[in-house]
C-alpha positions in Angstrom: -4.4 5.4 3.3 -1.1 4.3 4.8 -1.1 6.5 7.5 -4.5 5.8 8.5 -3.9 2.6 8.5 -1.1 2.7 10.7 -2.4 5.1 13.3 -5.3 2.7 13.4 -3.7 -0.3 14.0 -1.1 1.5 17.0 -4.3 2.8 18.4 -5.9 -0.8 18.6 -2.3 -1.9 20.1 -2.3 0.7 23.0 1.0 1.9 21.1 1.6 5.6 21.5 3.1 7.8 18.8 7.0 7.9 21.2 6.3 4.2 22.0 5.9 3.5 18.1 8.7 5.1 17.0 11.2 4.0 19.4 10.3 0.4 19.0 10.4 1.4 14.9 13.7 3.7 15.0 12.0 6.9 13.2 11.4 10.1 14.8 8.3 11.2 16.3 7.7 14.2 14.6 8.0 13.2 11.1 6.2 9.8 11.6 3.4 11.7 12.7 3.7 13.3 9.2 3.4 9.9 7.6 0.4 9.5 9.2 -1.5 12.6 8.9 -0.5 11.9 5.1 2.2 14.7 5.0 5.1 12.9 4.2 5.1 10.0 1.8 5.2 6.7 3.6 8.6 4.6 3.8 9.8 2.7 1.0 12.1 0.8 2.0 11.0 -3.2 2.8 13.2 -3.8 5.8 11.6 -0.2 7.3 8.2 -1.7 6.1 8.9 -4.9 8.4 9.8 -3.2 11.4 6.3 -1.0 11.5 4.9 -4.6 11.0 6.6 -5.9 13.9 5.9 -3.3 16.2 2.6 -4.0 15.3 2.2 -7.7 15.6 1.8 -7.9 11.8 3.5 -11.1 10.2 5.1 -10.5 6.9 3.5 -12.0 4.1 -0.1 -12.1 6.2 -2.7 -10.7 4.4 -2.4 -7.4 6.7 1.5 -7.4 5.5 0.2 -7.0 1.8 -2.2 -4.5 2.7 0.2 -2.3 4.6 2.4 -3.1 1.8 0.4 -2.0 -1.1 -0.9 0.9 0.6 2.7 2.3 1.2 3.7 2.1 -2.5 1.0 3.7 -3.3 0.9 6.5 -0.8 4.3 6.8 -2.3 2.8 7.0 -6.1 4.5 4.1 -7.4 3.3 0.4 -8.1 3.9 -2.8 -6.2 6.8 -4.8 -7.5 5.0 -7.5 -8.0 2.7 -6.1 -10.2 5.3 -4.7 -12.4 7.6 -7.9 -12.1 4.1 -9.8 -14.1 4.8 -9.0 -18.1 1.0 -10.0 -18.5 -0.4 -8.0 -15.8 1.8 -4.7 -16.6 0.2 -4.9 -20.4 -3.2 -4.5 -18.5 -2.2 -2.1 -16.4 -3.3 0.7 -19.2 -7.0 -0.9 -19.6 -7.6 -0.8 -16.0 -6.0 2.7 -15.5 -8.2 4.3 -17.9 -11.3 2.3 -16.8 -10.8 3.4 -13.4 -9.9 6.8 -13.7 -13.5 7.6 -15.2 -12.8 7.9 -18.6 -16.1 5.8 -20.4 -14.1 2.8 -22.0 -15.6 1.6 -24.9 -17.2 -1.5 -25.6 -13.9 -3.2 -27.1 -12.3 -2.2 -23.6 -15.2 -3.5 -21.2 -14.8 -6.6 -23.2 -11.6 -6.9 -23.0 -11.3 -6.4 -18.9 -14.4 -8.8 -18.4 -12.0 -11.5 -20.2 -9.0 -10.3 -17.9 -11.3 -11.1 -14.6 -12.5 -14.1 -16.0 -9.3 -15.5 -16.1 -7.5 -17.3 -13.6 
């Protein structure tokens, strides 16, 4: 996810792998871990900003929350601003277990049609 996404946007840049990572600070050879999906991506913001800037990405651009989101969770762990919401975290079981295949009862589809409806 992450790494795709980066190597994709570097590769619409003309930015080679060396380029990259000199204009980021990291080394080569693990980055290109990151990308092939080897190595966790970073998780640290001001790291996160300087992959954006290399890339012509401005932070809090809709590509910023993408690249964002996609390197918590290549990481395994949820955005903070999800779990900074008290209402959305108390959804966050619902939607787990409705996405992760389990057939949710009727009480549950209920209850996460009511949770899109609102605002």
């Amino acid at each position: 996810m992450f790494g795709e996404l980066i190597k994709k946007l570097r590769s619409e840049k003309r930015l080679g792998l060396r380029e990259f990572c000199q204009a980021v600070g990291c080394d080569p050879s693990n980055w290109s871990k990151v990308e092939r999906g080897l190595l966790p991506p970073p998780q640290d913001t001001s790291v996160l900003k300087q992959v954006a800037g290399a890339l012509g990405i401005k932070v809090d651009s809709k590509m910023w929350e993408e690249l964002y989101d996609k390197a918590k969770i290549g990481a395994g762990r949820i955005p903070d601003y999800v779990l900074d919401d008290a209402a959305l975290v108390k959804r966050l079981p619902l939607f787990f277990r409705t996405v992760s295949g389990k057939k949710p009862t009727r009480q549950d589809l209920e209850k996460l049609a009511k949770i899109l409806r609102e605002p």
